[in-house]
C-alpha positions in Angstrom: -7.7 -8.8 7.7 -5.7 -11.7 9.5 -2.9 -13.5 7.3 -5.6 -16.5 8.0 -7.8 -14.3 6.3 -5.1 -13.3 3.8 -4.4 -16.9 2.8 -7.8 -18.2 2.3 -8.5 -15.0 -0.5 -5.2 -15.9 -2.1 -6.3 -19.9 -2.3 -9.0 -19.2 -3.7 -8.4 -16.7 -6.2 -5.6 -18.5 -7.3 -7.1 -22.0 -7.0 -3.8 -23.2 -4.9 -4.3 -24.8 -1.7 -3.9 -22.9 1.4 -0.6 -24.9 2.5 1.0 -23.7 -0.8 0.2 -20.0 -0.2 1.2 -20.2 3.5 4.5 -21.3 2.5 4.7 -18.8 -0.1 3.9 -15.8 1.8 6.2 -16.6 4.7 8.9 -17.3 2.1 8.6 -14.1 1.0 9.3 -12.4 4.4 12.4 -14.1 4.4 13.5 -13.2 1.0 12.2 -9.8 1.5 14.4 -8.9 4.3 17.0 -10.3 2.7 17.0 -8.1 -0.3 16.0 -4.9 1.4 19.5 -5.6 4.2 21.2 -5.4 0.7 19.8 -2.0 0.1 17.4 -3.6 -3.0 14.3 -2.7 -3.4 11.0 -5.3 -3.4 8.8 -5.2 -5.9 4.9 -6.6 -4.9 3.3 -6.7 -8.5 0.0 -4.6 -8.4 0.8 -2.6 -5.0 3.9 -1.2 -5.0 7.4 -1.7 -4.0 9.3 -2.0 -0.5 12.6 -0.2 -0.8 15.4 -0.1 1.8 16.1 3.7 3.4 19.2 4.8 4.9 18.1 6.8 7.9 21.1 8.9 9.4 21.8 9.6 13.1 20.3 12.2 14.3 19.2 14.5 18.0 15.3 13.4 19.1 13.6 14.4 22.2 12.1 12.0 25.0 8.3 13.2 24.2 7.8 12.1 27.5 10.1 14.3 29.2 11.4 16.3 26.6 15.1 15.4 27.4 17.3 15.1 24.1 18.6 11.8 23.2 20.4 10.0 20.4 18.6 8.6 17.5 20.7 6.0 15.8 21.2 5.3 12.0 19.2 2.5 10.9 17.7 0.9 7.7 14.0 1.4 7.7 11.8 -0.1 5.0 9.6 2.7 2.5 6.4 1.7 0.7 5.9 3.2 -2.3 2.0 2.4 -3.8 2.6 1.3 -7.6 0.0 3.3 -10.6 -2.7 0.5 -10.0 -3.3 0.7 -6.6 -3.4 4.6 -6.4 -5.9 3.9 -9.3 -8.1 1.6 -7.3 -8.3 3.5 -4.4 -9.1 6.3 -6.4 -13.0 4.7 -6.9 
């Protein structure tokens, strides 16, 4: 699915036009990222939630040539699928 594709389901199950949802979905990127840099959590009603991980430094190896290198901390984002969608996917 393309966010074109994305856009046009949402417009019409909502009955909003498709400028509307555009500008709502990109909004929510922004604000997204905003709360997760605060180590919040995101909360996408009826898939889950996006939560903010601390990831601490740490020794990797170069799978290329096996060397070791440095791995820096970072904040990456987690997905954790809500009740209803493991329900759904459950058939």
């Amino acid at each position: 699915m393309t966010k074109k594709d994305l856009i046009a389901k949402i417009a019409e199950e909502s009955g909003d036009s498709k400028a509307t949802v555009e500008r709502v979905l990109d909004s929510l990127g922004s604000v997204a990222a905003a709360e997760l840099l605060g180590g919040g959590e995101v909360p996408l009603p009826g898939l889950g939630k996006l939560k903010a991980k601390e990831c601490k430094a740490r020794e990797g190896r170069n799978p290329k040539t096996g060397q070791p290198l440095q791995i820096a901390a970072h904040t990456a984002v987690k997905f954790v699928a809500g009740q209803e969608l493991k329900d759904a996917l459950k058939g």
